[in-house]
Structures are given as C-alpha cells and as structure tokens.
C-alpha positions as CSV (number, residue, x, y, z in Angstrom):
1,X,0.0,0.0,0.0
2,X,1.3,3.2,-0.9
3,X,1.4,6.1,1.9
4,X,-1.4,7.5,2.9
5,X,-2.9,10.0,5.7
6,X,-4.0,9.8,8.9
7,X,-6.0,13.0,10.6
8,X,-6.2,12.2,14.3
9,X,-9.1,14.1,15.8
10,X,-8.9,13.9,20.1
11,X,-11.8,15.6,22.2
12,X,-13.1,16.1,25.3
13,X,-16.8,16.8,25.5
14,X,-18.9,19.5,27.1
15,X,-21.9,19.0,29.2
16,X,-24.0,19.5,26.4
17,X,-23.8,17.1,23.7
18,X,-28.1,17.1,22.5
19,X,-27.5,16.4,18.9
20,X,-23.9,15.1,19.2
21,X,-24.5,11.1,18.1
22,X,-26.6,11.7,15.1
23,X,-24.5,14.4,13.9
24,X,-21.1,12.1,14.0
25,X,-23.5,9.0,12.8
26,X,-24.4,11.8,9.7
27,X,-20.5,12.9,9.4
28,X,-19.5,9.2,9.2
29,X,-21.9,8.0,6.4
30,X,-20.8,11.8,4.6
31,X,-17.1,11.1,4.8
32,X,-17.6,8.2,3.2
33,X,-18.8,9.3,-0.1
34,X,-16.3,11.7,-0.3
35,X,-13.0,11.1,-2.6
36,X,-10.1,10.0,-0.8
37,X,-11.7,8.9,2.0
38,X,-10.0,4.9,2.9
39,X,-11.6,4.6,6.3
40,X,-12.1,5.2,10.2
41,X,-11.4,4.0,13.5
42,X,-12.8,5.2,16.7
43,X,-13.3,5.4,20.3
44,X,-15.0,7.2,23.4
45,X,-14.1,6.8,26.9
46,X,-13.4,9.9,28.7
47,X,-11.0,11.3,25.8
48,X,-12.6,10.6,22.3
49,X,-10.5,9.7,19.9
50,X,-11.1,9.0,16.0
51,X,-8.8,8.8,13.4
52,X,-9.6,8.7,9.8
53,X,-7.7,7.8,6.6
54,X,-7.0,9.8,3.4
55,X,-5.4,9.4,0.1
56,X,-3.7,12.9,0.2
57,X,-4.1,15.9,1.7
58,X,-5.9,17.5,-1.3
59,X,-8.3,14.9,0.1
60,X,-8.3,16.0,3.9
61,X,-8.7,19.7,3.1
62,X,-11.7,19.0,1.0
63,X,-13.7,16.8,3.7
64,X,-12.8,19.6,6.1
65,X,-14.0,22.3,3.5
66,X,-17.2,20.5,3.1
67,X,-20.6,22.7,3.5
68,X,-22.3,20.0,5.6
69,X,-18.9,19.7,7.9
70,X,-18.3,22.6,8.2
71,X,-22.1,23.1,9.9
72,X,-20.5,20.1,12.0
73,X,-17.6,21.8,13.5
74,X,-19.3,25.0,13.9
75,X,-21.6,23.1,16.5
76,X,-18.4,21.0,17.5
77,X,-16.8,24.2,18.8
78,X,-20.0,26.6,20.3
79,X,-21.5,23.2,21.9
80,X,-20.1,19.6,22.3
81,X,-16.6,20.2,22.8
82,X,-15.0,21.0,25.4
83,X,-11.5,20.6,23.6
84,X,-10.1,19.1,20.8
85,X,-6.8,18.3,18.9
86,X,-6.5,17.5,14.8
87,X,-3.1,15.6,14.0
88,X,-2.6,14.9,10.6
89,X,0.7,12.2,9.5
90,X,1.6,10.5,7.0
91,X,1.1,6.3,6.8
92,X,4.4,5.4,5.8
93,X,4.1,1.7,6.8
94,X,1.6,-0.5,8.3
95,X,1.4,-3.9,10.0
96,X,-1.2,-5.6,12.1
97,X,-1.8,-8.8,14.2
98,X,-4.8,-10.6,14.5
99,X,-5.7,-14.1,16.2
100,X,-7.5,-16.9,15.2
C-alpha cells in the first residue's frame, strides 16, 4: 500500500452534547462518499478519539471544507466540545496482528 494519511481528531466533550451522536453517525456516512476517504477508526471513553484515513491531503482539506462539515464543526466548537486536537501524518508503513 502506498502512503497514505491519517487525521487524528482527540476531544473532550462538554456538558452538552443534545445532537452530538446523530451528527457524527451523519459525518460518518458523509465522509464516506467523499473522494479519498479509505476509512475510520474510533473510540470514546473519557478522551474521544477518532482517526480517519486519506489518500492525500488535497483529500483532507476537501472533507474539512465541506458545506455540511463545516455546519458540524461549527456546532463542534459553540456546543459539544469542550476541547479538541487534529493531528494529521503521514502512513508510511503498516502492520497488524490478528488471532484466530
């Protein structure tokens, strides 16, 4: 596989998170249609963390220019989140382990 990109997104949420599960259920099934995207991974306990693959970074800067994500992060910031961190690398090398 050739390299690819990873944008790590790490949050803490506020007290106020009406709205928060169906709009990440909605920004899921949207980032998926969207060119470039190869995938997510996530988790929530305490910290949040979700990390999501790209082709490039044409790819990433599209998906975080979108109209319907950018309504997301507006809410993100004013309402759910009390923090939050983006990290973007580059996937030079993978390897996993999985048992039978």
């Amino acid at each position: 596989m050739k390299p690819y990109y990873a944008v790590i997104f790490t949050s803490l949420l506020s007290e106020d998170t009406k709205g928060y599960s169906e709009m990440a259920l909605k920004m899921e099934d949207l980032a998926k249609k969207q060119p470039g995207y190869l995938g997510f991974e996530s988790a929530r306990e305490g910290v949040g963390i979700t990390v999501s693959y790209w082709e490039s970074l044409e790819d990433i800067k599209a998906w975080k220019a979108q109209l319907e994500h950018l309504k997301a992060q507006k809410f993100g910031r004013s309402r759910w989140y009390q923090q939050y961190t983006v990290r973007i690398c580059k996937v030079e090398r993978e390897y996993s382990f999985r048992k039978k």
